[in-house]
TISE-756773 format. One line per 8 residues: number of its first residue (from 1); their letters; for each residue x, y, z of C-alpha. Coordinates in Angstrom, 1 decimal. Layout:
<atoms>
NUM = A = X,Y,Z  ...
</atoms>
This chain:
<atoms>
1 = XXXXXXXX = 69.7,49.0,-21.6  65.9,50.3,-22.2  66.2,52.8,-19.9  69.6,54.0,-21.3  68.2,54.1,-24.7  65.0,56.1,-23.3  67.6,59.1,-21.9  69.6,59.0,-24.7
9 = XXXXXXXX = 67.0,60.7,-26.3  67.6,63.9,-24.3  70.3,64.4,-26.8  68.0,64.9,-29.7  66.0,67.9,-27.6  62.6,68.0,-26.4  61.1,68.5,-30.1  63.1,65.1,-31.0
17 = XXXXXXXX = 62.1,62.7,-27.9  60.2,60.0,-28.3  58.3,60.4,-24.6  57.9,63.9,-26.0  56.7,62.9,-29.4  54.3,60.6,-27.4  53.3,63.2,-25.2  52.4,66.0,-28.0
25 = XXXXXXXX = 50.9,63.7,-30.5  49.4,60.6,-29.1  48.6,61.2,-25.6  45.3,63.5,-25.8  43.7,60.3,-27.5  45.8,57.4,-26.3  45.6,58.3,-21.8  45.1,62.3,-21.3
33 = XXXXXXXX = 41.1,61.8,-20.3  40.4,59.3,-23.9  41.1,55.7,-24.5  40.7,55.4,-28.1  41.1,51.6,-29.5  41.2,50.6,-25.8  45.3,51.8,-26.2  46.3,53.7,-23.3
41 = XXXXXXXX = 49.9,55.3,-23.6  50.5,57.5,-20.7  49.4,54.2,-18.2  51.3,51.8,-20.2  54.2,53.6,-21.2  54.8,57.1,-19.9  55.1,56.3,-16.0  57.1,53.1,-16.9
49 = XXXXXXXX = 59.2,54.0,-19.7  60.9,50.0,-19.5  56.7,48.7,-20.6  57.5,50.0,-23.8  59.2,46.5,-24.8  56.6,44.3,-22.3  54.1,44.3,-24.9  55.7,43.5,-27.8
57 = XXXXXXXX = 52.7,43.2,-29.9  51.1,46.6,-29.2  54.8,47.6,-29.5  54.8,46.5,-33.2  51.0,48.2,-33.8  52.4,51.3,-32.4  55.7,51.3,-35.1  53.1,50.4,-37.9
65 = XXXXXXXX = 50.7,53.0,-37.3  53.1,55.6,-37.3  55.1,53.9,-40.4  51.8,54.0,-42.6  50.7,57.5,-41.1  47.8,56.3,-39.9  48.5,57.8,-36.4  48.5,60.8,-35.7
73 = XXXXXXXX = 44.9,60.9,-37.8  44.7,63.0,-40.7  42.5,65.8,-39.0  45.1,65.9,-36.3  48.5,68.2,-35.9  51.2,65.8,-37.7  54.8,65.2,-37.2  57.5,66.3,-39.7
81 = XXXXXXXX = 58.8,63.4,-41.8  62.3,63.5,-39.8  60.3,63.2,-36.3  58.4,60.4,-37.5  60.9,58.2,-38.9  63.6,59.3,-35.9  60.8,57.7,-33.7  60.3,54.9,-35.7
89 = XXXXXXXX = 64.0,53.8,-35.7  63.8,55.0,-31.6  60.4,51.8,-31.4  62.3,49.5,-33.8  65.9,49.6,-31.5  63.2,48.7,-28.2  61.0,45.9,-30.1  64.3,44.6,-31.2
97 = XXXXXXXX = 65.5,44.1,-27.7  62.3,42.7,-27.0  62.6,40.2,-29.0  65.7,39.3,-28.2  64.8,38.2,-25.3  61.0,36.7,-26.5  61.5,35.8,-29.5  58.5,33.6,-29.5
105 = XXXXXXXX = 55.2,34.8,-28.6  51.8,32.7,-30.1  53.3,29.3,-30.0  51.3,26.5,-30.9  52.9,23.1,-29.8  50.7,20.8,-31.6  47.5,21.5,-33.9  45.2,18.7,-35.3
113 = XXXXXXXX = 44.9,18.2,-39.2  42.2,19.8,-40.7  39.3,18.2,-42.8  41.3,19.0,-46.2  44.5,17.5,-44.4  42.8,14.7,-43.4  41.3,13.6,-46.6  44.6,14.2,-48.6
121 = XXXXXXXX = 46.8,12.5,-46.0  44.4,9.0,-46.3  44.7,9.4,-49.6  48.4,9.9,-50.3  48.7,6.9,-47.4  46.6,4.3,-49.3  47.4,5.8,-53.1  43.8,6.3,-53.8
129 = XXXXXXXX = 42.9,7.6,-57.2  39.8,9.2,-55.9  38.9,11.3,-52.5  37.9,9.4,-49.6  34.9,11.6,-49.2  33.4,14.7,-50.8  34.9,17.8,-50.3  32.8,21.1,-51.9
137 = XXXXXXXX = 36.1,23.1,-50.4  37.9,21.5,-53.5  36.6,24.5,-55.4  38.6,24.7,-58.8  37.9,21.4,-60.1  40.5,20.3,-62.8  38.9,18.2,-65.6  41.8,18.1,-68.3
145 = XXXXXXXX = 44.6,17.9,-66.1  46.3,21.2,-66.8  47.6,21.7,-63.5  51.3,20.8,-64.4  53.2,23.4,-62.3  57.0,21.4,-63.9  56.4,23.3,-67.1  56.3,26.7,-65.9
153 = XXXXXXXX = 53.5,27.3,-67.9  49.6,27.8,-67.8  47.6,26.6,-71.2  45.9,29.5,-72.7  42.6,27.0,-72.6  41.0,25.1,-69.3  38.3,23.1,-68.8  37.2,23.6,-65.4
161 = XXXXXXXX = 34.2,23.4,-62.8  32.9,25.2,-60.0  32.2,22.4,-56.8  31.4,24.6,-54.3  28.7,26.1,-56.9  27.7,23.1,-58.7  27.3,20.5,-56.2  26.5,17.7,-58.6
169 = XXXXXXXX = 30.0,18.1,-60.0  31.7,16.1,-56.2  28.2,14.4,-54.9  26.8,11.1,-56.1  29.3,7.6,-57.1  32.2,8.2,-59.2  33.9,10.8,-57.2  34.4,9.6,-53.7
177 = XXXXXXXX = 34.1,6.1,-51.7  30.8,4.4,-51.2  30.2,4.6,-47.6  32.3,7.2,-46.2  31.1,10.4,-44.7  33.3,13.7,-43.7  33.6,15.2,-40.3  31.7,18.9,-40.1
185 = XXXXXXXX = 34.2,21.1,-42.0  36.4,23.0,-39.6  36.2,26.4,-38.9  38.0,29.2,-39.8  40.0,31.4,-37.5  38.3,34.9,-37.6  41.2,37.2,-40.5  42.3,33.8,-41.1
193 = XXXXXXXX = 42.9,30.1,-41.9  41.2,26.7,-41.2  44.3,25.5,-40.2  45.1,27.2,-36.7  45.9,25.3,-34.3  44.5,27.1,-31.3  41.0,26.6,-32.9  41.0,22.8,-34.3
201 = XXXXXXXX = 40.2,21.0,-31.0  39.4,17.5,-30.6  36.1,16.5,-28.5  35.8,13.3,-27.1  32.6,13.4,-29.7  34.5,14.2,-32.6  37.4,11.4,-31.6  35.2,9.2,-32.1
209 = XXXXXXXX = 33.5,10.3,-35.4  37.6,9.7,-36.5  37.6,6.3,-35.1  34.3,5.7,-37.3  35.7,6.7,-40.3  39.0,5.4,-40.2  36.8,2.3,-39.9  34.5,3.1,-42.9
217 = XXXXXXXX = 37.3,3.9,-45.0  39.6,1.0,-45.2  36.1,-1.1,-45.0  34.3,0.6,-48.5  33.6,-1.7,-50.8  35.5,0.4,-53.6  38.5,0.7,-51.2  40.3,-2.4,-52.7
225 = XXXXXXXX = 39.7,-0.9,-55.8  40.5,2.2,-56.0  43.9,1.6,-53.5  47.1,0.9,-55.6  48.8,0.0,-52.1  45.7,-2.8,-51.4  47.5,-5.5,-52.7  50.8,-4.9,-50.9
233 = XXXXXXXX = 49.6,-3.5,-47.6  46.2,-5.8,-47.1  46.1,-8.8,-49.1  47.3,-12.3,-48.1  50.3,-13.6,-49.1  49.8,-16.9,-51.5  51.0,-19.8,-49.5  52.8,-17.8,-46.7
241 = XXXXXXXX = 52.4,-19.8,-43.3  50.6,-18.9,-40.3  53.8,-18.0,-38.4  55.2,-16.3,-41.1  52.0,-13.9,-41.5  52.2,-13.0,-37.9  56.1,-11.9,-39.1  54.8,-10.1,-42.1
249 = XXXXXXXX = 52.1,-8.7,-40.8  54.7,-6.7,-38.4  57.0,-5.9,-41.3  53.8,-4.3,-43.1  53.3,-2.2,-40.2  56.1,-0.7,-40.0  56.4,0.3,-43.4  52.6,2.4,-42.5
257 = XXXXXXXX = 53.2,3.7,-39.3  56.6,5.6,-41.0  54.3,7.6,-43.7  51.2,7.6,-41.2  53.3,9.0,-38.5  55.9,10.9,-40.6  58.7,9.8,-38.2  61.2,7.1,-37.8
265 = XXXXXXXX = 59.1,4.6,-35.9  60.5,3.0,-32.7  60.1,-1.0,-32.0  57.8,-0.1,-28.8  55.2,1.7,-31.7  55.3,-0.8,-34.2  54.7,-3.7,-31.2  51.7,-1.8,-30.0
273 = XXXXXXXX = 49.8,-2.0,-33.3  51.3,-5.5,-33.9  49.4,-6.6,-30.7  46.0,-5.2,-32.1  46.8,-7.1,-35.4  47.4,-10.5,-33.4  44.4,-9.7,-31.1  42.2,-10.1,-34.2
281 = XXXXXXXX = 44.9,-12.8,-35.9  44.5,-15.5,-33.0  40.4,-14.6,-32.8  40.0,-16.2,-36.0  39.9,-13.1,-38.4  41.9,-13.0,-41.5  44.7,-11.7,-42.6  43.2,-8.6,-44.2
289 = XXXXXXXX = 40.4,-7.9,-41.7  43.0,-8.0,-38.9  45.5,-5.5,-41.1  42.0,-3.3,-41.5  41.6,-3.5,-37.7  45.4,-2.3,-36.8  46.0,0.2,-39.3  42.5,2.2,-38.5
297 = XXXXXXXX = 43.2,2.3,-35.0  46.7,4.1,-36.0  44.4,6.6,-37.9  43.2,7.6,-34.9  46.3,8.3,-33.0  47.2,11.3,-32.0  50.3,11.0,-34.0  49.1,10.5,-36.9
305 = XXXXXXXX = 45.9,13.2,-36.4  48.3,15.8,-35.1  51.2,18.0,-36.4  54.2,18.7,-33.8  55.8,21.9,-33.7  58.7,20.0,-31.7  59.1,15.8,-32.1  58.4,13.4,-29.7
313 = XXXXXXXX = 61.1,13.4,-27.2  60.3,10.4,-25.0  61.4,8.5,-27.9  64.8,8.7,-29.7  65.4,10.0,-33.0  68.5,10.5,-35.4  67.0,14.1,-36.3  63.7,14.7,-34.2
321 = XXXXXXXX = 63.5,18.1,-35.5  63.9,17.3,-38.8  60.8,15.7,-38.9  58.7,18.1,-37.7  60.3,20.1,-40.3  59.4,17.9,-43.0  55.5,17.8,-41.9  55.6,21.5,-41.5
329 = XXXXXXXX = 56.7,21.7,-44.5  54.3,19.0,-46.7  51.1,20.5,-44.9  52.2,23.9,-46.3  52.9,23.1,-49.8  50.7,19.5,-50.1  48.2,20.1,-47.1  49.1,16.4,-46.7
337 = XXXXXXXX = 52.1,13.7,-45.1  55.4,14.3,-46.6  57.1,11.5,-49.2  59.8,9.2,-48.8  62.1,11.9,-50.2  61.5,13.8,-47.0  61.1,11.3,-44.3  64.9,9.8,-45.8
345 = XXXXXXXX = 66.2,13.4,-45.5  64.9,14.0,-42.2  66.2,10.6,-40.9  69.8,11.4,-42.1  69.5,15.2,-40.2  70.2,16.4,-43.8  66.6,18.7,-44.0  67.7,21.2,-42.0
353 = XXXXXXXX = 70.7,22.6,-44.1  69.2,25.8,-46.2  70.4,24.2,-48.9  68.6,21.0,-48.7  66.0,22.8,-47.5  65.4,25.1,-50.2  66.3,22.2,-53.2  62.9,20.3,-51.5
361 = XXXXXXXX = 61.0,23.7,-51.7  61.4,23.7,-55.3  60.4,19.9,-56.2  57.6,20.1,-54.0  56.2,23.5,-55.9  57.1,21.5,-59.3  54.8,19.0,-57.7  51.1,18.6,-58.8
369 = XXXXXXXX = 50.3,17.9,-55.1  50.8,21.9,-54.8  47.2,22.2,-56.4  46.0,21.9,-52.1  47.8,24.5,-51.6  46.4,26.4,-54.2  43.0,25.1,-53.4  42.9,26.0,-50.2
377 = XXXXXXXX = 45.1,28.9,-49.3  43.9,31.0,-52.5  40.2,30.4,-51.6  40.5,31.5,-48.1  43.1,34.0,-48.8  40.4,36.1,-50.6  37.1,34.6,-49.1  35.8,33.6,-51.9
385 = XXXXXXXX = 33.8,31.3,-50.2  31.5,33.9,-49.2  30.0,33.8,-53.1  28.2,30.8,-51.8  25.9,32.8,-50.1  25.9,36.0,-52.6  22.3,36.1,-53.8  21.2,39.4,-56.1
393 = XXXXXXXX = 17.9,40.3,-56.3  16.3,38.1,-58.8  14.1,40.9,-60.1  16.9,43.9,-61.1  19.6,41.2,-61.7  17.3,38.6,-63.2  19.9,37.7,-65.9  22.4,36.8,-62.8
401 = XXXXXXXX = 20.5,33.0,-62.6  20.2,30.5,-65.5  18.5,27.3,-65.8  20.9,24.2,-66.5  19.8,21.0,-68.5  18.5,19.1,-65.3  16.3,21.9,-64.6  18.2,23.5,-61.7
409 = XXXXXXXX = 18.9,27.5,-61.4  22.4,28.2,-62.0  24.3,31.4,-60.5  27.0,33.5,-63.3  28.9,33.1,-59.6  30.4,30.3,-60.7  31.7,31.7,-63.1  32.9,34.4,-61.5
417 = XXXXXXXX = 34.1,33.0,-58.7  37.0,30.9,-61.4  38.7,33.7,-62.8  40.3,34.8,-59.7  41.7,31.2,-58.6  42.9,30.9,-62.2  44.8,33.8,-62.0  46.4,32.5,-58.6
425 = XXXXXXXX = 47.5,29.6,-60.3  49.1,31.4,-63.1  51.2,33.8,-60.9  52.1,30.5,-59.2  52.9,28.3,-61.8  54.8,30.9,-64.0  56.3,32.4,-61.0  55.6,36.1,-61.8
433 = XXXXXXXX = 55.7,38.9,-59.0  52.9,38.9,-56.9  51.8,42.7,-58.1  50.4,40.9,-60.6  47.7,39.6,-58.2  46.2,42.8,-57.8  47.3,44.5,-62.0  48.0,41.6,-64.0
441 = XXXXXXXX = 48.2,42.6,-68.0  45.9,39.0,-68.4  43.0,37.0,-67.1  40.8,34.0,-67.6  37.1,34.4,-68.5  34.6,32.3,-70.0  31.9,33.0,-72.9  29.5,33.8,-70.0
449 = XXXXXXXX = 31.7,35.9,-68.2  33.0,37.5,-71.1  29.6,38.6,-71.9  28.8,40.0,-68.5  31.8,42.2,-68.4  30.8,43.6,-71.6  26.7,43.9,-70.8  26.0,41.9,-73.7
457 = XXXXXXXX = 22.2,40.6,-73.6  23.3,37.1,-75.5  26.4,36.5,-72.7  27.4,33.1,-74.1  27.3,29.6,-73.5  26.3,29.3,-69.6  28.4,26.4,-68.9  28.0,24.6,-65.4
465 = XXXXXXXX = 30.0,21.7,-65.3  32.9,21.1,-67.9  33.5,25.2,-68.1  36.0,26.0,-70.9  37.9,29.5,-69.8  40.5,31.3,-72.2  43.2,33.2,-71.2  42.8,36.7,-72.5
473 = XXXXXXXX = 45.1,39.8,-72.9  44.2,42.6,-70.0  43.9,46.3,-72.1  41.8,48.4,-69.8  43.0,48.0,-65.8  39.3,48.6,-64.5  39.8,45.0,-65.6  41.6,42.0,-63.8
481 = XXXXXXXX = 43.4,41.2,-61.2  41.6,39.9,-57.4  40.2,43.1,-56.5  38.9,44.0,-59.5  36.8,40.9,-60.5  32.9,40.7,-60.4  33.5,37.9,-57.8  34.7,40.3,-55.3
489 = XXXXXXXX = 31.9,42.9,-56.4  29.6,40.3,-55.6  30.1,38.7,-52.6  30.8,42.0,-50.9  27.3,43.7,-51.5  23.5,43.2,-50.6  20.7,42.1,-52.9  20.2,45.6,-54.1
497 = XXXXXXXX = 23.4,47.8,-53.1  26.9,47.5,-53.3  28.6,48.1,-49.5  31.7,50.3,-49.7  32.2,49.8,-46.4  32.0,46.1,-46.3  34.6,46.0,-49.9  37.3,48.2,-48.0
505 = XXXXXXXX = 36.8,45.8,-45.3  37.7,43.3,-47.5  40.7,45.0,-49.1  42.1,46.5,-45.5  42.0,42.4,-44.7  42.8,40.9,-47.8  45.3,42.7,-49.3  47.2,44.5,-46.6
513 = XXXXXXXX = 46.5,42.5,-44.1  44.9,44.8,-41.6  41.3,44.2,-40.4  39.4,46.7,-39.1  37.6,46.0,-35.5  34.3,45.0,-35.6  31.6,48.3,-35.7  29.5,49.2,-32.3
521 = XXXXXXXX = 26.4,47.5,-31.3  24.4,50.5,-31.5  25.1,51.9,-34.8  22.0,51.9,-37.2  22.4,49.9,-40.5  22.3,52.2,-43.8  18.8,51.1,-45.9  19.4,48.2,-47.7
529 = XXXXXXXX = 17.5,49.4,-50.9  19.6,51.7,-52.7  16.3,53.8,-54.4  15.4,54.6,-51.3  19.1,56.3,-50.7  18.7,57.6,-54.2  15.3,59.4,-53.3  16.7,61.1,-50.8
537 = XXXXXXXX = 19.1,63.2,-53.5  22.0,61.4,-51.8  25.0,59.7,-53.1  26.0,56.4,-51.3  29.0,58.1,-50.2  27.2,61.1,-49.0  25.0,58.5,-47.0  27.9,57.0,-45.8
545 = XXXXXXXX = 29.2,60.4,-44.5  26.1,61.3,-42.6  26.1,57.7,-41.3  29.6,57.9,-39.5  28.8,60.3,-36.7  30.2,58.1,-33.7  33.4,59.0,-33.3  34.5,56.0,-32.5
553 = XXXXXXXX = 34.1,54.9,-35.6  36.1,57.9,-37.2  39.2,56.2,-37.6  38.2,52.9,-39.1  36.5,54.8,-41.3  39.1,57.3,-42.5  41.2,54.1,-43.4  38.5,51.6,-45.0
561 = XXXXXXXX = 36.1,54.3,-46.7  38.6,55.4,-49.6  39.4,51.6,-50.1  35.7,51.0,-50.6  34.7,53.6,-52.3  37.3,53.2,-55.1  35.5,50.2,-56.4  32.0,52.2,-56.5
569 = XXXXXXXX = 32.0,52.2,-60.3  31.3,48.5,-60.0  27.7,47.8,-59.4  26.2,45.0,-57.0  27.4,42.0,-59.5  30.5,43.3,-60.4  29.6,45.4,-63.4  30.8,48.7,-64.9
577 = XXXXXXXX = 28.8,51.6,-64.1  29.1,55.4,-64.5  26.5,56.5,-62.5  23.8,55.6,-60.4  20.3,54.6,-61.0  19.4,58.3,-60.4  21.7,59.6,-62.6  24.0,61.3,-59.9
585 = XXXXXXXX = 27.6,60.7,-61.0  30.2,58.1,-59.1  32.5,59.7,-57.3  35.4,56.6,-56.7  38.6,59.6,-55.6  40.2,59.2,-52.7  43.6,58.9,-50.9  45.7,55.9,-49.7
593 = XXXXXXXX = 47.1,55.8,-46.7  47.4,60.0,-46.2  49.8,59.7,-49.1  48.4,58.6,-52.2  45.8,60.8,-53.6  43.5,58.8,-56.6  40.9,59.2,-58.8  39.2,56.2,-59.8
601 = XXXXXXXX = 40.2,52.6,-59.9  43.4,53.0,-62.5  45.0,55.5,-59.7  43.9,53.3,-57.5  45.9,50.4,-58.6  49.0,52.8,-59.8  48.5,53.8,-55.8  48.7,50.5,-54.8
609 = XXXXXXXX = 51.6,49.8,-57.2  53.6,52.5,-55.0  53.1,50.7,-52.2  54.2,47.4,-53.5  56.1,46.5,-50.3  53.4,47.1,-48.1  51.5,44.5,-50.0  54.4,42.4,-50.1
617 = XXXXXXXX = 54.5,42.3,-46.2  50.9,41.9,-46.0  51.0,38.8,-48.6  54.1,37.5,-46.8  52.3,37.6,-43.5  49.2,35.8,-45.1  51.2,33.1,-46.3  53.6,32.8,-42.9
625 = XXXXXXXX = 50.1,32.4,-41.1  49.0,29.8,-43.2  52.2,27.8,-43.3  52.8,27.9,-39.6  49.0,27.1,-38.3  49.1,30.4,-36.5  48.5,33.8,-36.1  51.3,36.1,-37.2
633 = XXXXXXXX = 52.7,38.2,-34.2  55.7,41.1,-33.6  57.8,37.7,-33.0  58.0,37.3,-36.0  59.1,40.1,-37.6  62.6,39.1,-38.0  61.2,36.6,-39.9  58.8,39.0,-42.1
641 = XXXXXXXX = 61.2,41.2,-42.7  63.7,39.1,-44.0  61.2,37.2,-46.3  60.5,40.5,-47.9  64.0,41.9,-48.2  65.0,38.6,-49.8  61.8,38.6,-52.0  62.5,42.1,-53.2
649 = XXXXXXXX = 65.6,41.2,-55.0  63.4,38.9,-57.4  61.2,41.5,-58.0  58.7,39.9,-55.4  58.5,36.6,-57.6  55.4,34.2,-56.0  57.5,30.7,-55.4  60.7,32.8,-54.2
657 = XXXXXXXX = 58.7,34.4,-51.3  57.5,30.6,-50.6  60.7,29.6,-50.2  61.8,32.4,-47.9  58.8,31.8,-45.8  59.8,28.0,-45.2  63.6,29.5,-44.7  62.5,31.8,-42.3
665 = XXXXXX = 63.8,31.7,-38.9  59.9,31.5,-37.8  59.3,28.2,-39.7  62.9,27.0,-39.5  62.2,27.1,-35.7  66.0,28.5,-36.3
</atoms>
């Protein structure tokens, strides 16, 4: 069939062929004597025509190169509009038949529950009304309780703090339990999320830091306390006799290993743990210790400490897929075990009917448990973890670090670092289109933030850690939205410059979802010290220009330069500036994608309006990723492209394109 589609073409004429079209256009850089981004056509493809669908993923790279005119590069001859999208259609009809027949190409059986899952799915287990341990991750800490995603609705006033910037706000007694300490934090996938599979392994080392802390846990001396299921999962029976306890303590465990394991339990598991329960039973220990002792060796367990893609098939099951379903499906929304409501659909086969399906999408985001979703996909989604580590120069941005009543030096990061995850949660909770992400007509700020925007010397009350934030109306667009927040500003610039190239970095990841490969060994870093630059009589941008000579690097460049240099009016920490230091104007123009031609932010984001689908893609990729524990590939673009089609008749509304993501063929397993 491949080869019957390739001489087909000859119908269209020489001009119209896509071996032709590869052959004029893409060969001289991609096989004819250069290899540029180690992609060689005319060995992969023009001997073998039939390759063309064997590598499905450079397949896809190939169709979205040539659908976002990045390829042929700007400088080079280009193709009419007809040839382009004639070829297009030509790479589409092959990747389909690809796919057809390899549908599925990153698969990731099984993946281990991250540090965040971990913590959430004790707690949810054992009700606790506080975290097991400390968790700085938990950025956006909620002190007034106004996540309530049921009412639709954000209040225009929160009360909020920053934990990954003030640590005292989740160390010390009060938050966590006495006695417990985390595992290292896992990391993240590089472009992506803490919760692939392929990079959360499981050392002998670390299995037994598990076994440790399932241990410490259930053995806190707040645990009883602070555990509304203590009573009814650990603590004697009054009168009950001996024989009966052995009974009960049985019936107990059955009732855990069906939310520990998220699956209908089979005699042969419940027995097992049984036997460690009457191991400690008949040795004299009580009834609670010997619970203690049974239930933290189930902690343990790879199935409770791992996530199946498939269930279990060595034991039976009314609906084994179902329940993998329903984990898949809690760890995306929750980042925790799925309820009862879940576990009874999945045992009845019921879960996997759209329908069903899509009715439990929409309690679970009416759910307050959907704040770890929001707590962990938004902060990763836009990296704002990197603020951490953002650190101005003291000296020109002195007014960047304030004291706090206990004598410690405060960062306006914390601050700054709010407003964007605020916004998240609005788009969320209100369910407005996801453009608004990037050109919302509202934001959050605080008095201190407020008064940095504005360059006010009195900026406020500082605030560090009950931070009140009030939703204000957007009327300039330099203003608002995640890429155009002094968070960003900040964490994507030195001590003393901003770094264009480093910001469209971030936006060519972020926002549409297509990094740029890492920059050669051997090229020289630009001064650090922007008066240097300045004392030269250069611009950043002309620096920049003069800096790119490899060319190599050329086509990175030509795609992450424009994005970078259109936030240039904002200074190191995310402040408006017309001009340099020297007094040499800002020059923020520039074109998206060969099509787009701006001037300044505002076109910018009216550019990036225009191509509101391609964003949509990119978002709907991020989130696919994320829900799936694995990287996105050209197997899925079925999938993608029918989460944004569908999306696209609600005007791109946030918790639709959830629920076309979890009724997706790719996380369906459909």
């Amino acid at each position: 069939m491949l080869l019957c589609i390739w001489a087909s073409q000859s119908a269209y004429g020489e001009e119209a062929s896509l071996h032709a079209g590869l052959e004029q256009y893409c060969f001289r850089c991609h096989g004819d004597g250069k290899v540029k981004g180690k992609v060689d056509l005319v060995k992969s493809f023009a001997a073998r025509p039939q390759a063309l669908a064997m590598d499905l993923n450079l397949m896809g790279k190939i169709v979205r190169a040539l659908a976002d005119g990045e390829m042929p590069p700007e400088d080079e001859k280009q193709p009419t509009d007809a040839q382009r999208s004639r070829w297009i259609a030509q790479l589409d009809s092959i990747l389909e038949e690809g796919l057809a027949r390899q549908p599925a190409l990153t698969r990731v059986p099984i993946r281990r529950m991250n540090r965040f899952q971990y913590n959430n799915a004790v707690k949810e287990l054992f009700d606790l009304a506080r975290d097991p341990f400390a968790l700085p991750e938990r950025t956006l800490h909620d002190y007034q309780g106004y996540f309530q995603p049921s009412t639709g609705k954000m209040p225009e006033s929160v009360i909020v703090g920053n934990r990954a910037m003030g640590k005292s706000q989740f160390l010390g007694a009060g938050n966590t339990l006495p006695g417990v300490a985390a595992f290292p934090r896992d990391n993240r996938a590089e472009h992506g999320f803490d919760n692939r599979g392929d990079h959360l392994t499981l050392s002998p080392v670390l299995m037994e830091s598990f076994f440790a802390l399932s241990q410490s846990i259930v053995n806190s001396s707040e645990f009883p306390v602070h555990s509304r299921t203590w009573k009814s999962m650990f603590v004697t029976p009054d009168g009950m006799p001996i024989e009966e306890l052995r009974s009960e303590g049985k019936r107990r465990l059955s009732v855990f290993l069906r939310r520990a394991f998220r699956k209908d339990v089979t005699g042969e598991v419940v027995a097992l743990y049984h036997r460690r329960f009457l191991q400690q039973f008949e040795e004299g220990k009580t009834f609670t210790a010997s619970m203690k002792a049974a239930i933290s060796a189930a902690m343990v367990s790879p199935r409770f400490l791992y996530l199946y893609s498939a269930s279990d098939q060595e034991h039976e099951s009314p609906a084994p897929d179902d329940f993998a379903l329903g984990s898949r499906l809690s760890f995306f929304l929750w980042n925790s075990i799925p309820d009862d409501t879940l576990l009874d659909l999945a045992s009845l086969g019921h879960l996997r009917d759209p329908s069903v399906l899509g009715e439990q999408v929409d309690r679970m985001i009416n759910d307050q448990r959907l704040k770890n979703f929001c707590d962990s996909f938004a902060l990763q989604w836009l990296k704002l973890d990197q603020m951490v580590s953002a650190l101005p120069d003291n000296k020109r941005f002195r007014d960047y670090y304030f004291g706090g009543a206990n004598g410690m030096i405060y960062m306006v990061g914390m601050h700054m670092m709010l407003e964007p995850l605020l916004l998240f949660e609005t788009v969320l909770i209100e369910n407005r289109p996801i453009m608004e992400l990037v050109d919302p007509n509202f934001t959050y700020r605080s008095e201190r933030l407020r008064g940095w925007y504005e360059h006010l010397e009195e900026q406020g009350r500082a605030g560090v850690t009950r931070i009140t934030f009030k939703r204000e109306p957007i009327t300039d667009r330099r203003w608002g939205g995640v890429i155009t927040n002094a968070a960003l500003m900040t964490m994507t610039a030195s001590p003393l410059r901003t770094k264009p190239i480093t910001r469209g970095a971030w936006l060519a990841s972020t926002i549409f979802n297509d990094p740029p490969g890492p920059p050669p060994a051997e090229v020289p870093e630009i001064e650090e010290d922007d008066e240097k630059i300045e004392a030269q009589g250069l611009t950043l941008r002309d620096k920049v220009k003069k800096h790119v000579t490899n060319p190599q690097c050329a086509a990175c460049h030509r795609k992450i330069d424009p994005l970078g240099f259109a936030l240039e009016n904002y200074d190191p920490v995310g402040r408006w500036r017309d001009r340099y230091r020297s007094g040499l104007p800002i020059d923020s123009s520039g074109t998206l994608f060969n099509r787009h031609a701006f001037d300044g932010v505002i076109g910018f984001k009216d550019a990036l309006r225009a191509e509101e689908d391609r964003f949509a893609k990119a978002f709907a990729s991020h989130l696919l990723s994320y829900a799936l524990g694995r990287k996105v590939d050209a197997g899925d673009r079925i999938s993608l492209d029918r989460i944004v089609a569908n999306s696209a008749n609600d005007n791109y509304r946030f918790r639709t394109m959830i629920k076309e993501v979890v009724l997706s063929p790719s996380f369906t397993g459909r």
